[in-house]
C-alpha positions as CSV (number, residue, x, y, z in Angstrom):
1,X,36.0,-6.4,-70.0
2,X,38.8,-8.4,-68.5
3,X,40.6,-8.1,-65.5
4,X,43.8,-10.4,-64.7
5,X,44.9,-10.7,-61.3
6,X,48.0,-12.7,-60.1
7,X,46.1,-16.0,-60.1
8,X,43.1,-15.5,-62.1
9,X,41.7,-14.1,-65.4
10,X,38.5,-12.6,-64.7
11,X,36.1,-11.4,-68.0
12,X,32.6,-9.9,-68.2
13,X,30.9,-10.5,-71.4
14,X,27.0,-9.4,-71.4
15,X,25.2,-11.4,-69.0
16,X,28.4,-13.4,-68.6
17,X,30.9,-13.3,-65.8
18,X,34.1,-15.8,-66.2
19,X,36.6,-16.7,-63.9
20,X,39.7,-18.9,-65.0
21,X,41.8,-20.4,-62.5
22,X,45.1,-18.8,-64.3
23,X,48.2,-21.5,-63.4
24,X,48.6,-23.5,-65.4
25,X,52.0,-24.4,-65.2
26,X,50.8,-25.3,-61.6
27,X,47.5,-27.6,-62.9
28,X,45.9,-24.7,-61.7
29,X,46.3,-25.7,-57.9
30,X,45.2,-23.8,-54.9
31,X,47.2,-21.4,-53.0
32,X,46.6,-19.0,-50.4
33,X,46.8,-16.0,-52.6
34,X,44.6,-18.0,-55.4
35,X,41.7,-19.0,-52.3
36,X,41.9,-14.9,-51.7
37,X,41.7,-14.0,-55.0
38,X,38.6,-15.9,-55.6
39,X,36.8,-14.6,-52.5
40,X,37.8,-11.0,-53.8
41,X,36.7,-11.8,-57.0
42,X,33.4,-13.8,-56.5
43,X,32.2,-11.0,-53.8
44,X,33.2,-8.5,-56.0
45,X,31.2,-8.9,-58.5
46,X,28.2,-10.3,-56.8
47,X,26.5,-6.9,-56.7
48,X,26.8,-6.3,-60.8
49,X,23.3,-6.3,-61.7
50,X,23.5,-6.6,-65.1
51,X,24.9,-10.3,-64.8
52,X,22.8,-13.7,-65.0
53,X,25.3,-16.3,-64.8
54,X,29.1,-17.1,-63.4
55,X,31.3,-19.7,-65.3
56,X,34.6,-20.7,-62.9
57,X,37.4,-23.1,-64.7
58,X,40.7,-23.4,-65.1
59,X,43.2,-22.1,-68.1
60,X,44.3,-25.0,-70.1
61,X,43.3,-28.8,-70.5
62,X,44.5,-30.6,-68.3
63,X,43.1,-29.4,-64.7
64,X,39.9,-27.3,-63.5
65,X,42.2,-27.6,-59.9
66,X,44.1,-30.4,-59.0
67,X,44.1,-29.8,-55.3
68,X,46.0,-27.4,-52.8
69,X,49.5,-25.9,-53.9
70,X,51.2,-28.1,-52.2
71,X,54.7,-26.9,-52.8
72,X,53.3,-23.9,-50.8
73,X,51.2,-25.5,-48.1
74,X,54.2,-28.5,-47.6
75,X,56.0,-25.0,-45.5
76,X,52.5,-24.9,-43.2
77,X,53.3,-26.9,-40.3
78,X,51.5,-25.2,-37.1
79,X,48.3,-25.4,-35.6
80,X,47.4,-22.1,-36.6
81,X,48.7,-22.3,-40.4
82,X,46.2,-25.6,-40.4
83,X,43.7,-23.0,-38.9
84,X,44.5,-20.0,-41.6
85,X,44.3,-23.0,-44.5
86,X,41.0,-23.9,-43.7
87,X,39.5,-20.4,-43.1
88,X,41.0,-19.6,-46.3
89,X,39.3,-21.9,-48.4
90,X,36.2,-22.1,-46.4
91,X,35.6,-18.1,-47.4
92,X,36.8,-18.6,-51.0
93,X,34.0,-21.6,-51.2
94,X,31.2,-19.7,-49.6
95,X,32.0,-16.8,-51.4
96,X,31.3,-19.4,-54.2
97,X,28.2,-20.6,-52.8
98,X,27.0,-17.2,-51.7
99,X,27.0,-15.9,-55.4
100,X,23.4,-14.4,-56.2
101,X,23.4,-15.9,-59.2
102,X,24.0,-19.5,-60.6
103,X,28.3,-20.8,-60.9
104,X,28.9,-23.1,-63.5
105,X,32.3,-25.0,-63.1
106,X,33.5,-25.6,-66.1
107,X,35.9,-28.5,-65.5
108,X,38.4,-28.7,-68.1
109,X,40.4,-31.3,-66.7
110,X,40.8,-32.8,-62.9
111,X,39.5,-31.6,-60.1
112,X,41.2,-33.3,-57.1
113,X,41.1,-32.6,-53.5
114,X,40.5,-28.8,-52.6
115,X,39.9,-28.2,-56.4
116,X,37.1,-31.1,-56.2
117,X,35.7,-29.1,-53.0
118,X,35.6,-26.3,-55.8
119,X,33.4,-27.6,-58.2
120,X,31.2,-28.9,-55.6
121,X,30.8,-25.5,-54.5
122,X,29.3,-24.4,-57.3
123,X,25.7,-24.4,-58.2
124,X,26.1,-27.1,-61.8
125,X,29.1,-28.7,-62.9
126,X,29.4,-29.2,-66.5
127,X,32.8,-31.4,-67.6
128,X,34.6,-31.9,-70.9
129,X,35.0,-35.8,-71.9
130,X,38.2,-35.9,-70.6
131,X,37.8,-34.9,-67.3
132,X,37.9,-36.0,-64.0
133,X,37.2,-35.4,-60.4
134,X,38.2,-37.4,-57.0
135,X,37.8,-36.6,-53.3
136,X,41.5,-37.9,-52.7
137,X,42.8,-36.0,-49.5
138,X,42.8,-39.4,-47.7
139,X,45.8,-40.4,-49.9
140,X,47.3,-36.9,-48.3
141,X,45.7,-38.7,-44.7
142,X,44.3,-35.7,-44.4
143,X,39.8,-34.7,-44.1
144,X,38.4,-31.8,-46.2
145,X,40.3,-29.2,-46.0
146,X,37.8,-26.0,-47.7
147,X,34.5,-27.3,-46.0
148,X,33.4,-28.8,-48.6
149,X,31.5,-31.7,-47.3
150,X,28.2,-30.6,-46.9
151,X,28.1,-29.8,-50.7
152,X,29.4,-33.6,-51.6
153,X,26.5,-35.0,-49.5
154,X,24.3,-33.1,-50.9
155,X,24.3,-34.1,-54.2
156,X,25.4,-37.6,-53.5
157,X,24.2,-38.2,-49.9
158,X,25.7,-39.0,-46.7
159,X,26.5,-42.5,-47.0
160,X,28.0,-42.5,-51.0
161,X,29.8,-39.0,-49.6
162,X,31.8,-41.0,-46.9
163,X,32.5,-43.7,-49.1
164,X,33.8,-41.6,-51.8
165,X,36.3,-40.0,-49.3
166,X,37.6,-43.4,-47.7
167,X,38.2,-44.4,-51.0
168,X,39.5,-41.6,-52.4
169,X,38.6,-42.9,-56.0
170,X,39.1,-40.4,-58.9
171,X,35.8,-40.6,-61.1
172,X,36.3,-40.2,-65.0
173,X,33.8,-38.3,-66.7
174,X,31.2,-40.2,-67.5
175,X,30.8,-42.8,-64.0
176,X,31.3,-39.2,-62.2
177,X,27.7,-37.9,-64.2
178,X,26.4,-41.4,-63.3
179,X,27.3,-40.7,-59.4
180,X,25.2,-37.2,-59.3
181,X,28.7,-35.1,-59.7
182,X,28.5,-33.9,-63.0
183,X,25.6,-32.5,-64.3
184,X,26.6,-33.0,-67.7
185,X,29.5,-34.4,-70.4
186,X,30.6,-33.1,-73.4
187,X,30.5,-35.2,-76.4
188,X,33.4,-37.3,-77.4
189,X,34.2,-34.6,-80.1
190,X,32.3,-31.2,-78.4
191,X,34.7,-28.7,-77.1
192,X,33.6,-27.9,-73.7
193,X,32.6,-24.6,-74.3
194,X,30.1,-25.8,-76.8
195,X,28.3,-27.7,-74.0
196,X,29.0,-24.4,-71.4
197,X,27.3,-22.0,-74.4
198,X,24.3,-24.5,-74.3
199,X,23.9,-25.6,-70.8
200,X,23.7,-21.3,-70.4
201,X,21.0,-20.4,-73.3
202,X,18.1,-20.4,-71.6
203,X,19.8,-18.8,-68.4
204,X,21.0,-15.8,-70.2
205,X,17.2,-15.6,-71.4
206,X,15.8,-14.6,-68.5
207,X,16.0,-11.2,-66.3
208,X,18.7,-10.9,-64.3
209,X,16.3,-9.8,-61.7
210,X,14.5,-13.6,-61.8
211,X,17.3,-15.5,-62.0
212,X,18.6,-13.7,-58.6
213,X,15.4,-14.9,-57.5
214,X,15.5,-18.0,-58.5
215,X,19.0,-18.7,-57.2
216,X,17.6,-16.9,-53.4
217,X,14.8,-19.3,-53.4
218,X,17.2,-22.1,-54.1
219,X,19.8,-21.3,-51.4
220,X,16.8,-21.0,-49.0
221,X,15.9,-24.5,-49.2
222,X,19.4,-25.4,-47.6
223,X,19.9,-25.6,-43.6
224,X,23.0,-23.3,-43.2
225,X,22.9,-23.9,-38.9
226,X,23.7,-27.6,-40.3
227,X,26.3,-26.4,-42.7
228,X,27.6,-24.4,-39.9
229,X,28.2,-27.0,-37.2
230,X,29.6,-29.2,-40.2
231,X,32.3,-27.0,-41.2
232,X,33.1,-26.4,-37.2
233,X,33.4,-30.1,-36.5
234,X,34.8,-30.5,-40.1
235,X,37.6,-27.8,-39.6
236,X,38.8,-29.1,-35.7
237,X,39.3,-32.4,-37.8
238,X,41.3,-30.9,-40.5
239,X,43.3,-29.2,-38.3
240,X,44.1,-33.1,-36.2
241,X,44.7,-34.6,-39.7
242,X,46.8,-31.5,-41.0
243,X,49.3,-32.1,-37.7
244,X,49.7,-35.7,-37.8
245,X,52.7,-37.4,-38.9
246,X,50.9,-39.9,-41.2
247,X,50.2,-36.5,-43.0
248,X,53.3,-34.8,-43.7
249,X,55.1,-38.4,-44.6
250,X,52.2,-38.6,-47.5
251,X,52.8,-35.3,-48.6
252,X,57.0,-35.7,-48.4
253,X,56.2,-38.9,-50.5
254,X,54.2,-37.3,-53.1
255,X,55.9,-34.4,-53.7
256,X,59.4,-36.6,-54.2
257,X,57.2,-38.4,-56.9
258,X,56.6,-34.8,-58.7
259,X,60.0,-33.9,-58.5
């Protein structure tokens, strides 16, 4: 079965459940309507019981998600737009990390800024050779913008977390599996999907009913009060950053490089 919505090709095969990021044309970047889409589609399809496993990427090879659409998002300049933006992608990410079953990102390509929140959001992150990911909404003089810092410092910790987004480094492939953000690389010649197929072999053996389990037991072992104050602090600072003038002349500059 496969479903295609505006921004996203959704398929069910088996056990399976994929989700590609459909826009290509735009890198596959994140706008409004694509953060909704995923939310729809990620709580949608949480209550199939017949599913083990999630797989999220994005169509073609050259981005999983490089970051917020920011052609659309330039045109949000209020306090409450900043707000909306943030609630946005904080549902379409927890929607993400709510999933009763394990989500594999599939990065295909970069995954930059919001997309990089993305793949963080998910449970393993698998990456083909070329790929790449980087924390760089700094360059944009701007904090997380999907509330996606609690899931950076938890697989890097606190102190790596805050260096990564002062820096706002972009990590090829195989340093970013050496820093705890990729779980695992395809080979210089394996297609990505080869890697997926085998990463999700001994998943797609088990009962869907375990691995529900397995993935409850897992999500218990996090605070979610913590992650919950985080995102509150973590969105009032978005919001500051979003406003600022240091923001908006970053964004002017980078979008005049694209044009």
């Amino acid at each position: 079965m496969t479903v295609q919505t505006r921004q996203l090709r959704v398929t069910v095969t088996g056990a399976r459940l994929d989700v590609v990021i459909d826009r290509p044309q735009a890198r596959n970047a994140l706008s409004l309507e694509t953060l909704h889409e995923l939310e729809m589609v990620f709580t949608r399809f949480a209550d199939v019981p017949d599913l083990n496993v999630a797989v999220l990427t994005g169509a073609g090879d050259r981005a999983f998600a490089a970051g917020g659409d920011l052609k659309e998002l330039n045109h949000h300049r209020s306090e409450a737009q900043a707000g909306a933006l943030f609630d946005a992608g904080c549902a379409a990410l927890d929607a993400v990390r709510r999933f009763p079953l394990p989500v594999v990102a599939a990065l295909n390509g970069v995954a930059l800024g919001g997309g990089a929140e993305l793949a963080m959001a998910c449970d393993f992150r698998l990456a083909a050779v070329h790929a790449a990911i980087g924390f760089v909404q700094a360059q944009l003089a701007i904090t997380t913008g999907f509330a996606g810092i609690a899931d950076l410092q938890a697989a890097v910790g606190p102190r790596k977390a805050m260096g990564m987004m002062l820096s706002a480094r972009v990590f090829k492939a195989p340093e970013a599996e050496a820093q705890g953000l990729f779980d695992a690389v395809a080979g210089e010649s394996e297609p990505l999907e080869a890697l997926v197929s085998r990463f999700l072999a001994p998943i797609l053996e088990r009962p869907p009913a375990l691995v529900r389990d397995i993935k409850a037991v897992a999500r218990a072992g996090r605070d979610p009060q913590r992650r919950a104050a985080i995102a509150e602090e973590e969105r009032a600072r978005f919001i500051r950053a979003w406003m600022s003038e240091e923001h908006w002349a970053a964004a002017e500059r980078l979008l005049a490089r694209r044009s």
